[in-house]
PyMOL Python script that loads the backbone (N, CA, C, O; Angstrom):
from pymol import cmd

cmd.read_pdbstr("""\
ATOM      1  N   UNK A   1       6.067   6.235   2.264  1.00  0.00           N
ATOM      2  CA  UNK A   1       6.926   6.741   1.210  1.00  0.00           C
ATOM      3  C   UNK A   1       8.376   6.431   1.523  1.00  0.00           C
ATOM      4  O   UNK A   1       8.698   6.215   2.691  1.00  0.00           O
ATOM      5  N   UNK A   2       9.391   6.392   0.410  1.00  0.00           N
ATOM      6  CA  UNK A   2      10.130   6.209   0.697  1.00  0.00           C
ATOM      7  C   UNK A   2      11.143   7.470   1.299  1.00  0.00           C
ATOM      8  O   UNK A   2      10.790   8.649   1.324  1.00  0.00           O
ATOM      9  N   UNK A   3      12.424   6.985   1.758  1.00  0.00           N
ATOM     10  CA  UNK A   3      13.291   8.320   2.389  1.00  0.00           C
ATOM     11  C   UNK A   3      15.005   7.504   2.969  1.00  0.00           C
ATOM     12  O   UNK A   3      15.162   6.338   3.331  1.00  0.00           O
ATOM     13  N   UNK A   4      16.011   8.552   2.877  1.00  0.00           N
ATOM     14  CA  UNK A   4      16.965   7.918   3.131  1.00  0.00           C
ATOM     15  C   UNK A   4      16.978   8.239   4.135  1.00  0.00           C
ATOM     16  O   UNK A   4      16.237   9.219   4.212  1.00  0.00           O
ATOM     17  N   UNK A   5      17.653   7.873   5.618  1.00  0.00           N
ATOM     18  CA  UNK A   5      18.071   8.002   6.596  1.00  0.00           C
ATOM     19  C   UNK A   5      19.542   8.142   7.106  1.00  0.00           C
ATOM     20  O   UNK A   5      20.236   7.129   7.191  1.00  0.00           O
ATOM     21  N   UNK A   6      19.987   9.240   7.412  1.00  0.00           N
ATOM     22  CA  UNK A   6      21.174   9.419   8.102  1.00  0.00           C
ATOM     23  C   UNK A   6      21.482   8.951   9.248  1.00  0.00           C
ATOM     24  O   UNK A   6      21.073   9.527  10.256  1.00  0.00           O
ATOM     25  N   UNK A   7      22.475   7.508   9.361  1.00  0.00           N
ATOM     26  CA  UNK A   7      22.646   7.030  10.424  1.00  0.00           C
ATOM     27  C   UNK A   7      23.274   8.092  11.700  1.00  0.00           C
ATOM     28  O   UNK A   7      23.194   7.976  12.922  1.00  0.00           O
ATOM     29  N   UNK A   8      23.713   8.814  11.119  1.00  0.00           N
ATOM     30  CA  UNK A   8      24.823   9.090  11.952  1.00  0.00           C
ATOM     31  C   UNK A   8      26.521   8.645  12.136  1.00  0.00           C
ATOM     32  O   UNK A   8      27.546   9.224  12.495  1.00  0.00           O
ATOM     33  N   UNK A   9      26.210   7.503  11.744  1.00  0.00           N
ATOM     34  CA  UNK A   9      27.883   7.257  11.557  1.00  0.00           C
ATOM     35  C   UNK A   9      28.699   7.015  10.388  1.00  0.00           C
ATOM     36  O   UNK A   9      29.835   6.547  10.468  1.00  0.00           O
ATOM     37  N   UNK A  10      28.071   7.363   9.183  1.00  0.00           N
ATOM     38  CA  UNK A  10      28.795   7.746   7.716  1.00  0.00           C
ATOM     39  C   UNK A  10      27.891   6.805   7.055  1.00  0.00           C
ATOM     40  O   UNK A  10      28.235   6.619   5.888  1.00  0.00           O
ATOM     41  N   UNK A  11      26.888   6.173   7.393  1.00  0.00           N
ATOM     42  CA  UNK A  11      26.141   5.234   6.938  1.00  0.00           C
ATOM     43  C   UNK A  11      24.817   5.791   6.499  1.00  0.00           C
ATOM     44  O   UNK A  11      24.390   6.587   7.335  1.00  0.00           O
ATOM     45  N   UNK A  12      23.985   5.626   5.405  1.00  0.00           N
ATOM     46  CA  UNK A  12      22.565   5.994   5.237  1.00  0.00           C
ATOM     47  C   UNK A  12      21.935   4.596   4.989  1.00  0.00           C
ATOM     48  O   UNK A  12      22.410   3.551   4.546  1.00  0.00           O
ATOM     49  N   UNK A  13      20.424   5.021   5.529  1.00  0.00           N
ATOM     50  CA  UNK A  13      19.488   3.745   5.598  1.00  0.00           C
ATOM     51  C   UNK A  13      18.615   4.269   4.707  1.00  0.00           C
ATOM     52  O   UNK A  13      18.338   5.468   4.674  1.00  0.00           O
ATOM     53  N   UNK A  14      18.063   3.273   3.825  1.00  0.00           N
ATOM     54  CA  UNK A  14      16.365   3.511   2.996  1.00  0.00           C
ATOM     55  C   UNK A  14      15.556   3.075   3.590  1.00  0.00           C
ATOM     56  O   UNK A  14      15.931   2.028   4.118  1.00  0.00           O
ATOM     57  N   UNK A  15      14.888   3.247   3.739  1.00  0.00           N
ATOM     58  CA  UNK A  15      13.332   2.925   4.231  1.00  0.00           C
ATOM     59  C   UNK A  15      12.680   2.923   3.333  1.00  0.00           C
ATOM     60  O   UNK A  15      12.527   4.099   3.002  1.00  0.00           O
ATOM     61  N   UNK A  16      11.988   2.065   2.469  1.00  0.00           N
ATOM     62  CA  UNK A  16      10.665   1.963   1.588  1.00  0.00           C
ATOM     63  C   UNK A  16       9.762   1.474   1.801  1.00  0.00           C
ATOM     64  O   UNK A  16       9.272   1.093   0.738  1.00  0.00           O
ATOM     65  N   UNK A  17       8.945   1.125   2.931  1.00  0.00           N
ATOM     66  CA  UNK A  17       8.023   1.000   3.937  1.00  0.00           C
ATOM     67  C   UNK A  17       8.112  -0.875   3.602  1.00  0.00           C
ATOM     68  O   UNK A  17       7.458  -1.458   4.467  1.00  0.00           O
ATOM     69  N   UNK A  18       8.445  -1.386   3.069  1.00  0.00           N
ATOM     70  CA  UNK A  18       8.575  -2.964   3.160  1.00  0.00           C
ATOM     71  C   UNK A  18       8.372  -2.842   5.127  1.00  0.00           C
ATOM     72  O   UNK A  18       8.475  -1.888   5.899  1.00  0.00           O
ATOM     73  N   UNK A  19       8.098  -4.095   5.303  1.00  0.00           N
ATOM     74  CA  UNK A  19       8.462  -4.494   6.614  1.00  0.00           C
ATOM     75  C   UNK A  19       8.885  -6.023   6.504  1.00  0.00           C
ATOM     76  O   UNK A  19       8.687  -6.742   5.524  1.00  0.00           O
ATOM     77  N   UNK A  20       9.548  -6.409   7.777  1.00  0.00           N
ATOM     78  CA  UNK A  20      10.369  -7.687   7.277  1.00  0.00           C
ATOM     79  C   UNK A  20      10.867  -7.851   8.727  1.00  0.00           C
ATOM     80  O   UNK A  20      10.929  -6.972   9.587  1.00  0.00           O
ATOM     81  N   UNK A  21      11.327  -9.591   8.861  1.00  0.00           N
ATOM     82  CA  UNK A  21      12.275  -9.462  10.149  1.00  0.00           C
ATOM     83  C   UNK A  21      13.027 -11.105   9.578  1.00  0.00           C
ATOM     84  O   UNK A  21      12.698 -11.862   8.664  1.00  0.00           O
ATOM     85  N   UNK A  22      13.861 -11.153  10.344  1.00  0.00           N
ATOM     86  CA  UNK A  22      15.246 -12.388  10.331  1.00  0.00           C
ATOM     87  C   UNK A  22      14.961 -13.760  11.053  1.00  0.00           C
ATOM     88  O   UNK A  22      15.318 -14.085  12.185  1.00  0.00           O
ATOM     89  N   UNK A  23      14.282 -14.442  10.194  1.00  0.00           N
ATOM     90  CA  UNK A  23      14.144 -15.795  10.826  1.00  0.00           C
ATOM     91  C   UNK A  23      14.868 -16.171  11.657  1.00  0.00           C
ATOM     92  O   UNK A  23      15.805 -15.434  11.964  1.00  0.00           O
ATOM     93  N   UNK A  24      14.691 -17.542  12.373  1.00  0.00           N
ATOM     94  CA  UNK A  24      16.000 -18.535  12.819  1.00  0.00           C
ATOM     95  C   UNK A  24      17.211 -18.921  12.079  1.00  0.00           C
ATOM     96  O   UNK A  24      18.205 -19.382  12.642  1.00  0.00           O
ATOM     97  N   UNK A  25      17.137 -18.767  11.066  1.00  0.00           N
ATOM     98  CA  UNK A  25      17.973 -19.288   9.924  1.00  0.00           C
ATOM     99  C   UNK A  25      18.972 -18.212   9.301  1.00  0.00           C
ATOM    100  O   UNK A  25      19.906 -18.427   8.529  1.00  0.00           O
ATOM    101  N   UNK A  26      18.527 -16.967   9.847  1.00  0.00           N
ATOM    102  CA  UNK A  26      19.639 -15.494   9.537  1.00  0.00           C
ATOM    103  C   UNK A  26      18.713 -14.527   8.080  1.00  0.00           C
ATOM    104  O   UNK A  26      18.819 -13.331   7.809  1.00  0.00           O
ATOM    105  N   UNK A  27      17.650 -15.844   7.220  1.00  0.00           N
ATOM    106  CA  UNK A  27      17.500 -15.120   6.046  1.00  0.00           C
ATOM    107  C   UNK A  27      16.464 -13.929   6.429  1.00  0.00           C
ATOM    108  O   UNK A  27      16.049 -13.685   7.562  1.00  0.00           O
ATOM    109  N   UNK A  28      16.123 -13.212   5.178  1.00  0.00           N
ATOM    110  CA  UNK A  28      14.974 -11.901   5.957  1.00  0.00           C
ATOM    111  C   UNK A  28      13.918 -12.542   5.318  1.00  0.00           C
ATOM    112  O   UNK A  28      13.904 -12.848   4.126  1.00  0.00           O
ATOM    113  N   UNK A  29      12.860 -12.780   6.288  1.00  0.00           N
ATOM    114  CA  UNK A  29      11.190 -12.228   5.510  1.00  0.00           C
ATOM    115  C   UNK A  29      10.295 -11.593   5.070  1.00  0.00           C
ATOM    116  O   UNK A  29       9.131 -11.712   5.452  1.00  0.00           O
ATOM    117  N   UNK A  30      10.575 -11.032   4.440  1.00  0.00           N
ATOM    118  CA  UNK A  30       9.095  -9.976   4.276  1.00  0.00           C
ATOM    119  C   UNK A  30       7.608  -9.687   4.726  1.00  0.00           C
ATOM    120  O   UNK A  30       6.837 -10.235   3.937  1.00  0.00           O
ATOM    121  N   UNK A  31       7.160  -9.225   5.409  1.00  0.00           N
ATOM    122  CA  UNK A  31       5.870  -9.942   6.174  1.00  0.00           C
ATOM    123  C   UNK A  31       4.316  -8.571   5.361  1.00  0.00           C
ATOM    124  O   UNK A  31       3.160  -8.371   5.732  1.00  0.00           O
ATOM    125  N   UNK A  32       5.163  -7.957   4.186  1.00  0.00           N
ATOM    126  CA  UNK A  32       4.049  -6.826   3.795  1.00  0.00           C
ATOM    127  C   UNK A  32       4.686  -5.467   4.336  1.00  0.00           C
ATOM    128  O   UNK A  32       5.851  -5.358   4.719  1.00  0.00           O
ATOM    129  N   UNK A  33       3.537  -4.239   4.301  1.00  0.00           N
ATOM    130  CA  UNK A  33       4.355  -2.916   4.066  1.00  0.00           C
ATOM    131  C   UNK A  33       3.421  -2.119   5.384  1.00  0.00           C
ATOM    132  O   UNK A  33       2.274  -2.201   5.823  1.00  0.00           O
ATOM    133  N   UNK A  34       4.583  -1.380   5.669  1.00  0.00           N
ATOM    134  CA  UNK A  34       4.060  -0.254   6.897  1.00  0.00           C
ATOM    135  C   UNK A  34       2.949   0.750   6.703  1.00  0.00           C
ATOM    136  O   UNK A  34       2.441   1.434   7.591  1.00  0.00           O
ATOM    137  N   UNK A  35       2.565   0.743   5.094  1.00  0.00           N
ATOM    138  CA  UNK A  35       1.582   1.440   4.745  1.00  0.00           C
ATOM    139  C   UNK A  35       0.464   0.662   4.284  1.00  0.00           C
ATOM    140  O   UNK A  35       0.439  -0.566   4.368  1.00  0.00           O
ATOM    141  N   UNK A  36      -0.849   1.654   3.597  1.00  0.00           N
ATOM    142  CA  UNK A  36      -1.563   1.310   2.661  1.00  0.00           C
ATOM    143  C   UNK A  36      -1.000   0.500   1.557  1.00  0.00           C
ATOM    144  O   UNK A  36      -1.678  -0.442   1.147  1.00  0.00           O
ATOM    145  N   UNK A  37       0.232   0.762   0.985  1.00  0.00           N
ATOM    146  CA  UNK A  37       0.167   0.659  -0.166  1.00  0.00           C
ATOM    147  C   UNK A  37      -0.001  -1.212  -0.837  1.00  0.00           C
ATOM    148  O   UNK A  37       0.049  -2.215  -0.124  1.00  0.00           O
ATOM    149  N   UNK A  38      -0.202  -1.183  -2.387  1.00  0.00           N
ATOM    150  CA  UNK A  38      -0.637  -2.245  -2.832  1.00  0.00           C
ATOM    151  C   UNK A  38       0.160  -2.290  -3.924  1.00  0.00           C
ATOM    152  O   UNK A  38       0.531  -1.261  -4.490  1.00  0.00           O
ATOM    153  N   UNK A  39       0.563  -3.748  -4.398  1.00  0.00           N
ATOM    154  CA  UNK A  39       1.189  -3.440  -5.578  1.00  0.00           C
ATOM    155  C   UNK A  39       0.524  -4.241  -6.620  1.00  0.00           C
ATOM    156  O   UNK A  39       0.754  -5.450  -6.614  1.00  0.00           O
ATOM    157  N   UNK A  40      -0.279  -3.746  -7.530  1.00  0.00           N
ATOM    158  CA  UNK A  40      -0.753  -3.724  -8.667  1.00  0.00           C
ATOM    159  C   UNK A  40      -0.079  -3.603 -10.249  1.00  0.00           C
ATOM    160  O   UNK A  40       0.246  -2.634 -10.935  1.00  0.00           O
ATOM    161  N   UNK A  41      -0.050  -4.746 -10.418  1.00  0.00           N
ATOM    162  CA  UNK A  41       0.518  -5.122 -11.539  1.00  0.00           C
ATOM    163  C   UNK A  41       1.799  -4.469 -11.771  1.00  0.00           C
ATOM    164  O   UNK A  41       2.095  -3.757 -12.731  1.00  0.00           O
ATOM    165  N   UNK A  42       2.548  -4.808 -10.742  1.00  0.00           N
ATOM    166  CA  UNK A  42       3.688  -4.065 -10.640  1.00  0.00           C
ATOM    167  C   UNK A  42       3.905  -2.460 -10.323  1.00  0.00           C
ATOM    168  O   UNK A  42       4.997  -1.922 -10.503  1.00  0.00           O
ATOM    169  N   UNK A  43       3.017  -1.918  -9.945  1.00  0.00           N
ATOM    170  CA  UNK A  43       3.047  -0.709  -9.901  1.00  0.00           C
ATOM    171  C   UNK A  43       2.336  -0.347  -8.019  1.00  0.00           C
ATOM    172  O   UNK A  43       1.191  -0.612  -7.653  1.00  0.00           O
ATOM    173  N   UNK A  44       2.924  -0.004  -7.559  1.00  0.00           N
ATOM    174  CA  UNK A  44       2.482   0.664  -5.507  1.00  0.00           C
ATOM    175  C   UNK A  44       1.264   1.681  -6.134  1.00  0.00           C
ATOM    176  O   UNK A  44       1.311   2.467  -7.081  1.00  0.00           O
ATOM    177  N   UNK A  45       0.240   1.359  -5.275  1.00  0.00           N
ATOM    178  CA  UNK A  45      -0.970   1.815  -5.733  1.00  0.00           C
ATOM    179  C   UNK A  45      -1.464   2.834  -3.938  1.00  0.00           C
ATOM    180  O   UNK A  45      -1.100   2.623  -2.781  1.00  0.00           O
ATOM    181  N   UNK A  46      -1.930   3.361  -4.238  1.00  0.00           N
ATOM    182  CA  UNK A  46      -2.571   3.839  -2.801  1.00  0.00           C
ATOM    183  C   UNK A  46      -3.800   3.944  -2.658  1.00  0.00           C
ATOM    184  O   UNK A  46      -4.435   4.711  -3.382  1.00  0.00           O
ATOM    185  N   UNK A  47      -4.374   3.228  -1.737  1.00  0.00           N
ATOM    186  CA  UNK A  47      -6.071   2.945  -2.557  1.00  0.00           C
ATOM    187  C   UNK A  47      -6.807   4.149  -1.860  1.00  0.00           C
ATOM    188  O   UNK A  47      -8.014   4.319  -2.031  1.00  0.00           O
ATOM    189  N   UNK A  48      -5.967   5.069  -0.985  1.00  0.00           N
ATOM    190  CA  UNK A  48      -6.901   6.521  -0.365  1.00  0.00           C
ATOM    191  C   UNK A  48      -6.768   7.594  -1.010  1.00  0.00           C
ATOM    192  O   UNK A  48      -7.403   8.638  -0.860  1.00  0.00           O
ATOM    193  N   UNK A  49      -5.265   7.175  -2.338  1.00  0.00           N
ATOM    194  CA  UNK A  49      -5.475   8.222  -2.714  1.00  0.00           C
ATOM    195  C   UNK A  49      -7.088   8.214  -4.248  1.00  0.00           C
ATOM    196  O   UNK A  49      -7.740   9.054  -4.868  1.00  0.00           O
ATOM    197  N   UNK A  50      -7.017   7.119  -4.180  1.00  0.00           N
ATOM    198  CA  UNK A  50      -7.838   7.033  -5.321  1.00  0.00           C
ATOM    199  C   UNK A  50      -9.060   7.029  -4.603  1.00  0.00           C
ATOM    200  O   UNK A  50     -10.067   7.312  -5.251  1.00  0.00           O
ATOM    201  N   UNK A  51      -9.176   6.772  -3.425  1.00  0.00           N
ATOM    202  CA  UNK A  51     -11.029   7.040  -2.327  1.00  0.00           C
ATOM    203  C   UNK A  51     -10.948   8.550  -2.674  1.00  0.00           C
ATOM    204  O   UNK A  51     -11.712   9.039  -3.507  1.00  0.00           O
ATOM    205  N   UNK A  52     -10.112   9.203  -2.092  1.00  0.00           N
ATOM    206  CA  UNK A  52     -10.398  11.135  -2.356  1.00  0.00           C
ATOM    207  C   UNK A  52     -10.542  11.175  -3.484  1.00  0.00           C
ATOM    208  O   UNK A  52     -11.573  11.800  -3.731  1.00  0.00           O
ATOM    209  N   UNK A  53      -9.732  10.614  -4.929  1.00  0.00           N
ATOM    210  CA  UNK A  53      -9.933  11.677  -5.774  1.00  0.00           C
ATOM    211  C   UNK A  53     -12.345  10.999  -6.202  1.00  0.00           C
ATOM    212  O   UNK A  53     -13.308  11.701  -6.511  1.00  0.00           O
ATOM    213  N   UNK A  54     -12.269   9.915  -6.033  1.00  0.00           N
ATOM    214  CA  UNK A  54     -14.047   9.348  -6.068  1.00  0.00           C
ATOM    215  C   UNK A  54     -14.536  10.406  -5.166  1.00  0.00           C
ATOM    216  O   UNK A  54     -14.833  11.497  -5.652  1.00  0.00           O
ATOM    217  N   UNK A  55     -14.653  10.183  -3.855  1.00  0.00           N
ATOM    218  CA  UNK A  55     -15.247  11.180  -3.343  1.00  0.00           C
ATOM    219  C   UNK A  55     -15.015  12.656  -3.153  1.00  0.00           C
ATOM    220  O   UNK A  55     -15.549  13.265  -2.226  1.00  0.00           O
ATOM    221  N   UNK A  56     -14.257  13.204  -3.987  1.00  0.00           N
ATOM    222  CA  UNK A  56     -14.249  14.300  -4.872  1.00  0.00           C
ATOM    223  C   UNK A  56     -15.164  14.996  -5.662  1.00  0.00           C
ATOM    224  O   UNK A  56     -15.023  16.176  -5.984  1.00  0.00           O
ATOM    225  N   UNK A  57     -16.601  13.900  -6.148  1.00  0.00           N
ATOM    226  CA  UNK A  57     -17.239  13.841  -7.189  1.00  0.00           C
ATOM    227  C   UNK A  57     -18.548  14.222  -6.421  1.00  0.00           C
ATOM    228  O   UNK A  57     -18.767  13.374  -5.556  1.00  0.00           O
ATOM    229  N   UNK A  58     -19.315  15.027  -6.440  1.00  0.00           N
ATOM    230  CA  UNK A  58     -20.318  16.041  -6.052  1.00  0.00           C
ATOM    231  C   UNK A  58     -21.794  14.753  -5.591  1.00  0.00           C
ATOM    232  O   UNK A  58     -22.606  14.667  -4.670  1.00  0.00           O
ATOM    233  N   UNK A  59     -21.512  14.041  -6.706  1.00  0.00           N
ATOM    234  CA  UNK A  59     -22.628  12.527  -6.359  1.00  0.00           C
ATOM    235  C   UNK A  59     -21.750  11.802  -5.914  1.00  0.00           C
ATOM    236  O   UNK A  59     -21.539  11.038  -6.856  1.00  0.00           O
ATOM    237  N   UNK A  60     -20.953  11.464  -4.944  1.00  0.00           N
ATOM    238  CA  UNK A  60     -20.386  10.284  -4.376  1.00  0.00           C
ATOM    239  C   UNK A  60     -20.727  10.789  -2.855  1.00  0.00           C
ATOM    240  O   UNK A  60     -20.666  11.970  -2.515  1.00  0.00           O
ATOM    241  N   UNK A  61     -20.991  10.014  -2.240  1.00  0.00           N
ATOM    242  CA  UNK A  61     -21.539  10.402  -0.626  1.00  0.00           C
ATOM    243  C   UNK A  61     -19.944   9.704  -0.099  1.00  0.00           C
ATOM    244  O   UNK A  61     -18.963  10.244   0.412  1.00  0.00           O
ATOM    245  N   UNK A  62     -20.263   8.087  -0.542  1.00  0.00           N
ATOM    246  CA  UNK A  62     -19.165   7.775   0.369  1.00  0.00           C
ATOM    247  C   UNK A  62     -18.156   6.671  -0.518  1.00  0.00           C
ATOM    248  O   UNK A  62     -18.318   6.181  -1.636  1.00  0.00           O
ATOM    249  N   UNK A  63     -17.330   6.551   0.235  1.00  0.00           N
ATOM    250  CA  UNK A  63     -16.141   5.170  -0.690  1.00  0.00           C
ATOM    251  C   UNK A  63     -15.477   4.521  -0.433  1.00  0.00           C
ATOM    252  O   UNK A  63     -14.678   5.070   0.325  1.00  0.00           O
ATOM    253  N   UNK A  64     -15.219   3.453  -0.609  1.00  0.00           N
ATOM    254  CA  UNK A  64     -14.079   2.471   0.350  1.00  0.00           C
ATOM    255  C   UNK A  64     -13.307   1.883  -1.039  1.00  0.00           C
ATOM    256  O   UNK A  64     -14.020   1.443  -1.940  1.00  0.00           O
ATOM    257  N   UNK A  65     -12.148   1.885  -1.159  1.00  0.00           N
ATOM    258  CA  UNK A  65     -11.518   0.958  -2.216  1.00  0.00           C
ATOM    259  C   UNK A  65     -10.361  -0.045  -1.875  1.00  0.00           C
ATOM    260  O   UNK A  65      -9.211   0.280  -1.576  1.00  0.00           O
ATOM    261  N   UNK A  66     -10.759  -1.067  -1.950  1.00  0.00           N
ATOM    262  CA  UNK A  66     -10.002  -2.849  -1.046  1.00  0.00           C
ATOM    263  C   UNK A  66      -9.219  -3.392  -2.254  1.00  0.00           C
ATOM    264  O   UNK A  66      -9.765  -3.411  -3.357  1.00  0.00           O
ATOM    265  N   UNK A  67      -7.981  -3.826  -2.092  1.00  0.00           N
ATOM    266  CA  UNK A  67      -7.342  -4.588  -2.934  1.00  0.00           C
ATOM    267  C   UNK A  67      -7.450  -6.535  -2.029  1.00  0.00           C
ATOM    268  O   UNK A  67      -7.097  -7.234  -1.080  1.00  0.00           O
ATOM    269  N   UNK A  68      -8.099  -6.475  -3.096  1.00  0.00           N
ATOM    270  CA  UNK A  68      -8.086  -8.374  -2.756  1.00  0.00           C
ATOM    271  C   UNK A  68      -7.036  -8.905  -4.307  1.00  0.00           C
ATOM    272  O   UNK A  68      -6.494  -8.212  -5.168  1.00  0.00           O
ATOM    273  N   UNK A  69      -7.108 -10.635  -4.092  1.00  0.00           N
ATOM    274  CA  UNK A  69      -7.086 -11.775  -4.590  1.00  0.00           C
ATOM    275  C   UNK A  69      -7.504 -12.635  -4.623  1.00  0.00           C
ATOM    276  O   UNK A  69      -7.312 -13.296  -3.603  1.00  0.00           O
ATOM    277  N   UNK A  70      -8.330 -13.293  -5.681  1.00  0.00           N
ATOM    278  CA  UNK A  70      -8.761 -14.970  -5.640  1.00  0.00           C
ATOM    279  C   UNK A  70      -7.946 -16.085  -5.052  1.00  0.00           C
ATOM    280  O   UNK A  70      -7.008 -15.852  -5.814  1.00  0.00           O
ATOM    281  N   UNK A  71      -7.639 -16.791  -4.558  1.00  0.00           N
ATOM    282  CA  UNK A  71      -6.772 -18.129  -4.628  1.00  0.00           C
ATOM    283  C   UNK A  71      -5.877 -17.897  -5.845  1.00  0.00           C
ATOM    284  O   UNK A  71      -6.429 -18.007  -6.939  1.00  0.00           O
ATOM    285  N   UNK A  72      -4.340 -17.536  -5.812  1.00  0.00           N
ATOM    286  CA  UNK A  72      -3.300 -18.396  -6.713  1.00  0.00           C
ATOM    287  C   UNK A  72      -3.735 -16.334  -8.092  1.00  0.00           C
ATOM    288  O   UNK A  72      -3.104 -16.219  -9.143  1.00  0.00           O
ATOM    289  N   UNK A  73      -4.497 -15.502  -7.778  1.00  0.00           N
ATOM    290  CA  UNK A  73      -4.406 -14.249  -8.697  1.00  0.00           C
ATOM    291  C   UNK A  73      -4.040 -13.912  -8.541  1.00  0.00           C
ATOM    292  O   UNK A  73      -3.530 -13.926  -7.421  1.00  0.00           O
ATOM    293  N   UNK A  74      -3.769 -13.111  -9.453  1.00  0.00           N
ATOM    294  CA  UNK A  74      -2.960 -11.340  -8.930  1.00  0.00           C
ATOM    295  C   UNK A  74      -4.356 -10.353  -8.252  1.00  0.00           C
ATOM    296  O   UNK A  74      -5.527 -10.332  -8.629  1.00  0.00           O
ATOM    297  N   UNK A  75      -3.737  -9.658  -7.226  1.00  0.00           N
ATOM    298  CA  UNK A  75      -4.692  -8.785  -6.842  1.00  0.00           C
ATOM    299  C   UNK A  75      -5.564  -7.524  -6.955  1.00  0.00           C
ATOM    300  O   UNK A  75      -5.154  -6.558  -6.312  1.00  0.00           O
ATOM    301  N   UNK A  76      -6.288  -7.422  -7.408  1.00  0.00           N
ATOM    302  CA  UNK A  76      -7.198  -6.713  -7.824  1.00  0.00           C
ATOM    303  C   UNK A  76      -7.582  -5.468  -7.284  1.00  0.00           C
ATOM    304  O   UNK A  76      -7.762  -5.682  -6.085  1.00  0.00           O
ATOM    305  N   UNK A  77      -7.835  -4.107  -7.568  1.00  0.00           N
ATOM    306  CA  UNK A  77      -8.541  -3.066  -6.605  1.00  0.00           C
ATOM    307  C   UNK A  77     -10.330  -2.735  -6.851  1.00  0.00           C
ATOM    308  O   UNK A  77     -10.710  -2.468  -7.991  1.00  0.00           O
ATOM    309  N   UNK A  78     -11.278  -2.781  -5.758  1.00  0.00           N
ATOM    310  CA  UNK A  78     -12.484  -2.556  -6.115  1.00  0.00           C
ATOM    311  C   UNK A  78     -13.069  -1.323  -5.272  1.00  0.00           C
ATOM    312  O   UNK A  78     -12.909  -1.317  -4.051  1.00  0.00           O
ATOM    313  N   UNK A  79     -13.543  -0.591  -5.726  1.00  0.00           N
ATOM    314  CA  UNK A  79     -14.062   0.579  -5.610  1.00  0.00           C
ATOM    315  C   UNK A  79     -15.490   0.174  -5.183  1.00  0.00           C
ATOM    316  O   UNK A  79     -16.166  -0.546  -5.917  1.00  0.00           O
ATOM    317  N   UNK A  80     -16.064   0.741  -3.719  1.00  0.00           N
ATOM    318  CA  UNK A  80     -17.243   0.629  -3.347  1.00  0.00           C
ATOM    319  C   UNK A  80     -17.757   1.951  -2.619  1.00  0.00           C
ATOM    320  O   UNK A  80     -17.537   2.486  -1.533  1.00  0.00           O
ATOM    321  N   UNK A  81     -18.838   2.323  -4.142  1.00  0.00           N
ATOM    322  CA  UNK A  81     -19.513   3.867  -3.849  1.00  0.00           C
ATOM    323  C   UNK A  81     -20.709   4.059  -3.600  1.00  0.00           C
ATOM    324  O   UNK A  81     -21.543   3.692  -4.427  1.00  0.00           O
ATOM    325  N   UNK A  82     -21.136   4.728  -2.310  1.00  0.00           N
ATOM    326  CA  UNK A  82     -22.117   5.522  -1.942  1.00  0.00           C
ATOM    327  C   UNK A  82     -22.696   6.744  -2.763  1.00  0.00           C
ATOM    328  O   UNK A  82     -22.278   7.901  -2.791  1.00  0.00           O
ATOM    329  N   UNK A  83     -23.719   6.205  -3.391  1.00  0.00           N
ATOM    330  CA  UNK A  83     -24.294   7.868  -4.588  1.00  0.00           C
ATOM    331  C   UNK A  83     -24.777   8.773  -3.558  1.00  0.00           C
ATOM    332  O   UNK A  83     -25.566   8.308  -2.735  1.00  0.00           O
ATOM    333  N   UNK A  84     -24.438   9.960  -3.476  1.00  0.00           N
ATOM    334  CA  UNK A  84     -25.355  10.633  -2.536  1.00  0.00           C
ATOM    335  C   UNK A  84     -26.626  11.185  -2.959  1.00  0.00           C
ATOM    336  O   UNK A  84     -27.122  12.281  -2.698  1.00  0.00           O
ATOM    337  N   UNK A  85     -27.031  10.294  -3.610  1.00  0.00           N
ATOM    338  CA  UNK A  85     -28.825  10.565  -4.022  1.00  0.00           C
ATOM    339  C   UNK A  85     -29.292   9.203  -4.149  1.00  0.00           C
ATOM    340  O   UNK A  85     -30.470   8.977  -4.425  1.00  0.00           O
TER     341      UNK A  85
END
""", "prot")
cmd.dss("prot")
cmd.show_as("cartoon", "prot")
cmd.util.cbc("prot")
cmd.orient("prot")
């Protein structure tokens, strides 16, 4: 999640879980995020929060939900459920 940070010296930092570091060249890279999260059609998705609210459901035993991509797509979220019967 995100949060501001008080440097301490009149300065505040954001943190929005991006992660990233400074090539040879000075520019930044982005290398993906310190969390779960996914971004789905423009929108940060959390795919555990959407496993709890499935296995929430009295017939769901178990659940895993993976965000992939095909070659060259946008990425997708798939829900994989255990019926508990």
């Amino acid at each position: 999640t995100a949060t501001f940070v008080d440097n301490g010296d009149a300065t505040t930092t954001y943190t929005g879980g991006d992660v990233g570091r400074w090539d040879e060249n000075g520019h930044l890279v982005l290398s993906g995020r310190a969390d779960n999260t996914v971004k789905i059609r423009g929108d940060l998705v959390e795919p555990a929060e959407i496993e709890a609210t499935l296995a929430s459901y009295d017939d769901i035993r178990e659940v895993a939900v993976v965000a992939a991509a095909a070659s060259g797509a946008a990425p997708t979220l798939t829900a994989y459920v255990a019926p508990s019967t």
